[in-house]
C-alpha positions as CSV (number, residue, x, y, z in Angstrom):
1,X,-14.5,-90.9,-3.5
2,X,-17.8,-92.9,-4.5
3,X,-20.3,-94.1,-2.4
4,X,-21.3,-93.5,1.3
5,X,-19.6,-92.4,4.1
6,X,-20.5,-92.2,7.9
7,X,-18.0,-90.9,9.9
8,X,-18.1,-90.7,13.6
9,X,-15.6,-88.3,15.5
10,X,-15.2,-85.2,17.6
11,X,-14.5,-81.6,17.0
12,X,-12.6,-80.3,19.8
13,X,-14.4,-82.1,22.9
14,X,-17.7,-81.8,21.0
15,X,-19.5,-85.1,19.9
16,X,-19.8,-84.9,15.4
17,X,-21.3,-87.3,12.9
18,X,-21.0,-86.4,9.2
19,X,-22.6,-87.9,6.0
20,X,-20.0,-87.9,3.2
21,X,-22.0,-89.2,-0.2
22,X,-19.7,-89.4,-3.5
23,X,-17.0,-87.2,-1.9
24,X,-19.5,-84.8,-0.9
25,X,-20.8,-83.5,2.6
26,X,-24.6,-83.9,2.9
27,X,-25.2,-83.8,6.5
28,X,-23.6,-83.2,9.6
29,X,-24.4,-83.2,13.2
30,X,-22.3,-81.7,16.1
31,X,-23.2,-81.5,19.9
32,X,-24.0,-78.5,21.5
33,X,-24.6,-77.7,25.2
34,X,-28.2,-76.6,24.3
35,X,-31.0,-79.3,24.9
36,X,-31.3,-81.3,21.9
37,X,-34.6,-81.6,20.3
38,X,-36.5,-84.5,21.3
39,X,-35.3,-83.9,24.7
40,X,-38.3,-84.8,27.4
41,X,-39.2,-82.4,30.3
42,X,-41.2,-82.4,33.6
43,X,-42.2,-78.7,33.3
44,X,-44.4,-76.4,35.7
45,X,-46.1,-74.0,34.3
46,X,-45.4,-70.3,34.5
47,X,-46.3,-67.3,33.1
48,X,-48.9,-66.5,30.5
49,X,-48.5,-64.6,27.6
50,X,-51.6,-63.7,26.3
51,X,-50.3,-61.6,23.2
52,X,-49.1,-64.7,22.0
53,X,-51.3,-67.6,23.4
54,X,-48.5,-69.2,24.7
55,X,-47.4,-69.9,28.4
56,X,-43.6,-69.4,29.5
57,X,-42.4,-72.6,31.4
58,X,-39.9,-73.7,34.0
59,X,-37.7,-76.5,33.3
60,X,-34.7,-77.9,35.0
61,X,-32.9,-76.2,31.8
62,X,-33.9,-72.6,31.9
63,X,-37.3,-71.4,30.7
64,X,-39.1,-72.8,27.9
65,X,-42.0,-71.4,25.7
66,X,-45.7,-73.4,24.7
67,X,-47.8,-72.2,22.3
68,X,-51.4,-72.9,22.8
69,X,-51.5,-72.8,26.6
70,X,-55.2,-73.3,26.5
71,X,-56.5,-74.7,30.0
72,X,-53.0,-74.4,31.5
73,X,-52.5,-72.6,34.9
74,X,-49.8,-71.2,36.5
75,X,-48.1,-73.6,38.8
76,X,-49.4,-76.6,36.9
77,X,-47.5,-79.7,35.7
78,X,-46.9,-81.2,32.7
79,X,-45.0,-82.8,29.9
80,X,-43.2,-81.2,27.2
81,X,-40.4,-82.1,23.8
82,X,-38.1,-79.8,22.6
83,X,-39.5,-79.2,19.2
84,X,-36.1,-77.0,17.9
85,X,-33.5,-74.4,19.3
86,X,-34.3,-71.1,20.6
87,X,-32.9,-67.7,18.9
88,X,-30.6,-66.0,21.1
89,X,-32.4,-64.6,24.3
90,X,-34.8,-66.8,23.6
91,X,-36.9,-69.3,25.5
92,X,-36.7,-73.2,24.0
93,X,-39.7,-74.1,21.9
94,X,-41.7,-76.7,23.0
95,X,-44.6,-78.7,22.6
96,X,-47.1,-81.3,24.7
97,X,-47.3,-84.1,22.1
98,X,-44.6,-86.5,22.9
99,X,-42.7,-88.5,20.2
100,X,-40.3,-91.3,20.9
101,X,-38.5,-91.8,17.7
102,X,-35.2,-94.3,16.8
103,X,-34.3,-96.2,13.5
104,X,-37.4,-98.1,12.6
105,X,-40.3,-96.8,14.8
106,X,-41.5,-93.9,16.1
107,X,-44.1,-94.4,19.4
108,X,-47.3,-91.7,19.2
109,X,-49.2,-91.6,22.8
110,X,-51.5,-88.8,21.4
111,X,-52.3,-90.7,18.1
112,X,-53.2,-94.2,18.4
113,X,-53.3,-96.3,15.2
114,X,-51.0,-98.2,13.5
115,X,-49.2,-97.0,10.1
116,X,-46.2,-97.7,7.7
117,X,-44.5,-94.9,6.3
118,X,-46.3,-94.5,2.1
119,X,-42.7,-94.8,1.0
120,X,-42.5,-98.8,1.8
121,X,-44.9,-100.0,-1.2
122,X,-44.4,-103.3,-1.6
123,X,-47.6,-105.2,-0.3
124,X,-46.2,-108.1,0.9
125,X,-43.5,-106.3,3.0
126,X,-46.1,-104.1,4.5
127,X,-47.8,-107.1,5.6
128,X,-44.8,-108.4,6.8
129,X,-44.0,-105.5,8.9
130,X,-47.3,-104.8,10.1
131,X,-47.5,-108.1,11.6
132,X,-44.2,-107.5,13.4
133,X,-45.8,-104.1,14.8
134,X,-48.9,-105.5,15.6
135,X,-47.6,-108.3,17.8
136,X,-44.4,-105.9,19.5
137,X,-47.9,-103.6,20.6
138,X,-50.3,-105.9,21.7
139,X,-52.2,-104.5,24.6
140,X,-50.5,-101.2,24.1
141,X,-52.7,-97.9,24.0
142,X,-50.2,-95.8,21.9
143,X,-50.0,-95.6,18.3
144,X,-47.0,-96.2,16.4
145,X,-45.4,-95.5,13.1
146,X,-43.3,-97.6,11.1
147,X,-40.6,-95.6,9.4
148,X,-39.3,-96.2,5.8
149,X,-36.2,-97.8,7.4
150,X,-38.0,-101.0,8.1
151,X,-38.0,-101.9,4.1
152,X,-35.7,-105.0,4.0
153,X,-34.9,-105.1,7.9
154,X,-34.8,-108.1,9.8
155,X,-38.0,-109.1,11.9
156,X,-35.9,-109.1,15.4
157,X,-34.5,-105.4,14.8
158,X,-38.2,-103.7,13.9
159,X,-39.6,-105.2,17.1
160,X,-36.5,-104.6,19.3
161,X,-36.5,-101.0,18.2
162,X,-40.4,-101.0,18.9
163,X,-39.8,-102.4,22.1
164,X,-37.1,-100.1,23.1
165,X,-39.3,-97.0,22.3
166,X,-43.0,-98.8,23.7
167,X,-40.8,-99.1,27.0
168,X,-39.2,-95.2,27.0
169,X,-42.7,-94.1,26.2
170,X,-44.5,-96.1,29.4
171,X,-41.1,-94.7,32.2
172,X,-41.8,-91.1,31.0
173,X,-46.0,-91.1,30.6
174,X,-46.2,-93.0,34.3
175,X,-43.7,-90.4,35.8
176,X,-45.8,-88.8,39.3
177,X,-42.7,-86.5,40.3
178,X,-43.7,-83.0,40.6
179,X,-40.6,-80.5,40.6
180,X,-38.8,-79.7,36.9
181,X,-36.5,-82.8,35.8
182,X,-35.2,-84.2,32.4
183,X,-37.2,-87.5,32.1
184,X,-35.6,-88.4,28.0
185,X,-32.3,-87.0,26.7
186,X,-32.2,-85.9,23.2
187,X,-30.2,-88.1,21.1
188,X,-26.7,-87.2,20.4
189,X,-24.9,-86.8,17.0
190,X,-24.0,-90.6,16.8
191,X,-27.3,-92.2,17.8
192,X,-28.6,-89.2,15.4
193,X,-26.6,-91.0,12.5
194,X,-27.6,-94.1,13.7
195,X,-31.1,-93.5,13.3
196,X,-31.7,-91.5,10.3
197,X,-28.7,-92.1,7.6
198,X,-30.1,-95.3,7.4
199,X,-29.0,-96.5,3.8
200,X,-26.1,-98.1,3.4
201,X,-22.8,-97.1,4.1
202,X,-19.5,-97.7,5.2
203,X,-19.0,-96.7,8.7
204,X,-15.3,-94.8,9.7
205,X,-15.1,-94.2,13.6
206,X,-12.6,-92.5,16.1
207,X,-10.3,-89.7,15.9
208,X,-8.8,-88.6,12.9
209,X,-11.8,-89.7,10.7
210,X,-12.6,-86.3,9.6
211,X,-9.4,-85.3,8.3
212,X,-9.0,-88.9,6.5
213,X,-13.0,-88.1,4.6
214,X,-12.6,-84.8,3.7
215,X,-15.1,-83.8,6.4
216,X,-12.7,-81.6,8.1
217,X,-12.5,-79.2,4.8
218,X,-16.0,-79.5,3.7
219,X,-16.8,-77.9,7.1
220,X,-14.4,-74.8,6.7
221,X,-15.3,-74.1,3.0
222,X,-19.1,-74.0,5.3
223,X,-18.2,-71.1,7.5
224,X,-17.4,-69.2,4.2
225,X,-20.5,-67.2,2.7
226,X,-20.3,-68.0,-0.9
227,X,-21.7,-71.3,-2.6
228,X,-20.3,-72.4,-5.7
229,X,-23.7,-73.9,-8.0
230,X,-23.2,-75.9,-11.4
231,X,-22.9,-73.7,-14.5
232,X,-20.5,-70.9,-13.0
233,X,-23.3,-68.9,-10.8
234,X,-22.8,-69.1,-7.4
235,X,-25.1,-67.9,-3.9
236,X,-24.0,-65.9,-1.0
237,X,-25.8,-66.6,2.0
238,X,-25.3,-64.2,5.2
239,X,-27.3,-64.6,8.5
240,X,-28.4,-61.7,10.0
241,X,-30.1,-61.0,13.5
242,X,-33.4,-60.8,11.8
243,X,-33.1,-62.8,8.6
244,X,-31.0,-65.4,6.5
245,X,-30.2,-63.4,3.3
246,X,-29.5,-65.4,0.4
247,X,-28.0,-63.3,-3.0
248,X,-28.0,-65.5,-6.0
249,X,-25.5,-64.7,-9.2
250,X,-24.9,-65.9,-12.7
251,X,-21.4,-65.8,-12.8
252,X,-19.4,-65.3,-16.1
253,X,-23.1,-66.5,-18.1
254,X,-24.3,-63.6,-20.0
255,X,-26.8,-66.1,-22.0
256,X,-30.5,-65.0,-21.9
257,X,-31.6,-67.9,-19.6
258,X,-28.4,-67.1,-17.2
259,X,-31.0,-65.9,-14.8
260,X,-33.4,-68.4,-14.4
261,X,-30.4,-71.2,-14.8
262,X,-28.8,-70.0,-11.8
263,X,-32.0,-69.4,-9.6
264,X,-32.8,-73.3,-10.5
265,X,-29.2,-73.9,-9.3
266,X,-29.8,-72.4,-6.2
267,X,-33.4,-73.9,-5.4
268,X,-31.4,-77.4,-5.9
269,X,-28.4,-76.0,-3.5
270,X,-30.2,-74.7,-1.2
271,X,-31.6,-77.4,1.7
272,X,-27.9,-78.6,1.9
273,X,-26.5,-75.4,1.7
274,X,-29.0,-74.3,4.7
275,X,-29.3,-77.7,6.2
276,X,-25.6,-78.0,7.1
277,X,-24.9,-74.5,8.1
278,X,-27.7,-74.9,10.5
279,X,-29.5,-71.8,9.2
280,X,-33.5,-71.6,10.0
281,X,-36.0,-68.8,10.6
282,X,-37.0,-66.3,7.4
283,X,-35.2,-67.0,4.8
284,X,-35.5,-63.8,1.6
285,X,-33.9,-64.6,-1.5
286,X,-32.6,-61.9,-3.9
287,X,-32.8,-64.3,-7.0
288,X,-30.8,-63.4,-10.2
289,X,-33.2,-61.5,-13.1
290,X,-35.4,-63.1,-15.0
291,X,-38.7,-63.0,-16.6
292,X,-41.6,-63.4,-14.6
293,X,-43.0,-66.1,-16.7
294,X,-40.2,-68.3,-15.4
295,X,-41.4,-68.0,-11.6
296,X,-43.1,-71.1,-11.8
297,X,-40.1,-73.1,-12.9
298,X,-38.6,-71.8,-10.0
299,X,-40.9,-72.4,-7.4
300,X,-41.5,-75.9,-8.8
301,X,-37.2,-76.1,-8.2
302,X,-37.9,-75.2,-5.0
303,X,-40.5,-77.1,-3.8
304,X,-39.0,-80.5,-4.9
305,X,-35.7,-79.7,-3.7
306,X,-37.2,-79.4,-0.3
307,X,-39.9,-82.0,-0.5
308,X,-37.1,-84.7,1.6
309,X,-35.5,-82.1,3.8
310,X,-35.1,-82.8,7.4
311,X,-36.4,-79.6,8.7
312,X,-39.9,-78.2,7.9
313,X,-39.4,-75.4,5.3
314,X,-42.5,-73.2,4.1
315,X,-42.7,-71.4,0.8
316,X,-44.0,-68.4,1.6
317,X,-43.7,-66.3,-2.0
318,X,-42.5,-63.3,-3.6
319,X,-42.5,-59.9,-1.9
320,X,-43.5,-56.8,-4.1
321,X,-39.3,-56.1,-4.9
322,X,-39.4,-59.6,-6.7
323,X,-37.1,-61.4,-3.4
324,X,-38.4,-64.8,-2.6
325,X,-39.5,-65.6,1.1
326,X,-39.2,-68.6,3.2
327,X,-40.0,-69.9,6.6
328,X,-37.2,-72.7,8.0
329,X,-37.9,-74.3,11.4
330,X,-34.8,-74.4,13.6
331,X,-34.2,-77.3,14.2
332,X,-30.1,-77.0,14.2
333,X,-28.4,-74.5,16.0
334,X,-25.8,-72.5,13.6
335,X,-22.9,-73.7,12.5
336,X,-20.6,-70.9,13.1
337,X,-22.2,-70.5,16.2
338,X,-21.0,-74.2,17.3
339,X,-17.8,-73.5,16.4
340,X,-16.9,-70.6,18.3
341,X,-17.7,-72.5,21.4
């Protein structure tokens, strides 16, 4: 099936949103009963942990952990975001500059300024959407950003959206309460759609959307290890308490480029592959042989297959036994892991 997809439904009693593009699933989003990132938090502040420069907090969701604590003192309020999921046993990660992010504009009360995303680079429609900005924040401190999403969107919808978030940003940053409490809930997989699959695409909602998109078999051929890659090589990618290990073969290819054909496979597969299993943390990669004069191809595979990934990915290099290491932020909690629920 050509073309794009957004399907809205549930799994079980759980809230999904799936991406379908040409047939295929490119992202997916499923509730969980964690807090979801970008959730807001009145925190007090707990116990130090000077090993780690960070301070352990108390929310009204458990205990939360801030890296550089500096200043902060036991029994002290303040504000915090949940920046990504914990591992298990874990406290949340989270962090003291608040964002308040929807379709078109994202408010910044630590960074004042006004800018429009570099990927809008038409002048005239920069103008045009700076002047919308500049008018929806007079007399506002904050700083704003003006998302790629704003190319081609109508005047009313920027500044409404600007409003909406101008407005969510001044209710939390006046609050005066002083025991834990949620002050901004995370967004949910539909508003998630909502506000970042925003090219076009034909919208399917209620029950029985999945099954009729092919969402419903995309997602078990997910909970399978292997990955099929173009050319007959293929990856196997197992989670493991300390690690995501990813094994990349050639397949039936006995050509003397098999190797570094299916390692560029992989580098191309992998975000999705990662991305909708929900799979973050260190990543080691047992690539297929090849010489070592074709490393380069492949870290140039890899960094432009995650140069427009969702979640912050670091290359971290090769390890003396020739794997290749990475560092994923977690922003998604695993697959599997939802499912069992």
């Amino acid at each position: 099936m050509k073309g794009r997809v957004v399907a809205l439904d549930h799994i079980g009693d759980r809230e999904a949103a799936a991406l379908m593009v040409d047939g295929v699933l490119e992202d997916l989003f499923i509730a969980s009963d964690a807090p979801a990132p970008g959730t807001i938090w009145r925190a007090i502040a707990d116990r130090p942990v000077k090993g780690q420069g960070g301070i352990f907090l108390t929310t009204p969701e458990g205990s939360a952990f801030l890296r550089q604590a500096d200043g902060l003192a036991p029994g002290q309020r303040l504000l915090v975001q949940v920046m990504g999921y914990a591992e298990p046993g874990k406290a949340v990660p989270v962090g003291r500059k608040l964002l308040f992010k929807s379709r078109f504009a994202i408010v910044t009360p630590d960074a004042p300024g006004i800018n429009v995303s570099r990927a809008i680079r038409d002048d005239e429609e920069r103008e045009r959407i700076l002047e919308i900005a500049h008018e929806a924040m007079e007399g506002a401190a904050h700083g704003l950003i003006l998302r790629s999403s704003c190319a081609g969107a109508e005047d009313e919808a920027i500044a409404a959206d600007i409003a909406a978030m101008l407005g969510a940003a001044e209710a939390v940053l006046s609050d005066t309460g002083t025991e834990p409490e949620v002050l901004l809930d995370g967004d949910g997989p539909h508003m998630m759609a909502w506000r970042e699959w925003t090219a076009p695409a034909e919208v399917a909602e209620g029950p029985g959307s999945f099954d009729s998109h092919g969402v419903t078999e995309a997602i078990a051929a997910l909970l399978r290890p292997e990955e099929k890659l173009p050319g007959g090589g293929s990856m196997v990618i197992e989670p493991t308490r300390a690690l995501v290990a990813v094994d990349v073969n050639t397949g039936g290819d006995t050509s003397p480029a098999a190797g570094l054909k299916a390692n560029i496979a992989a580098a191309r597969a992998l975000p999705r592959a990662l991305r909708l299993r929900g799979l973050g943390g260190q990543i080691v990669m047992d690539v297929a042989p090849m010489p070592r004069k074709d490393r380069t191809s492949f870290e140039n595979a890899l960094k432009s297959a995650f140069r427009g990934d969702t979640d912050e990915t670091a290359l971290a290099g090769w390890t003396p036994l020739g794997m290749f290491e990475l560092q994923r932020k977690r922003g998604r909690l695993p697959l599997a892991q939802l499912l069992a629920r």
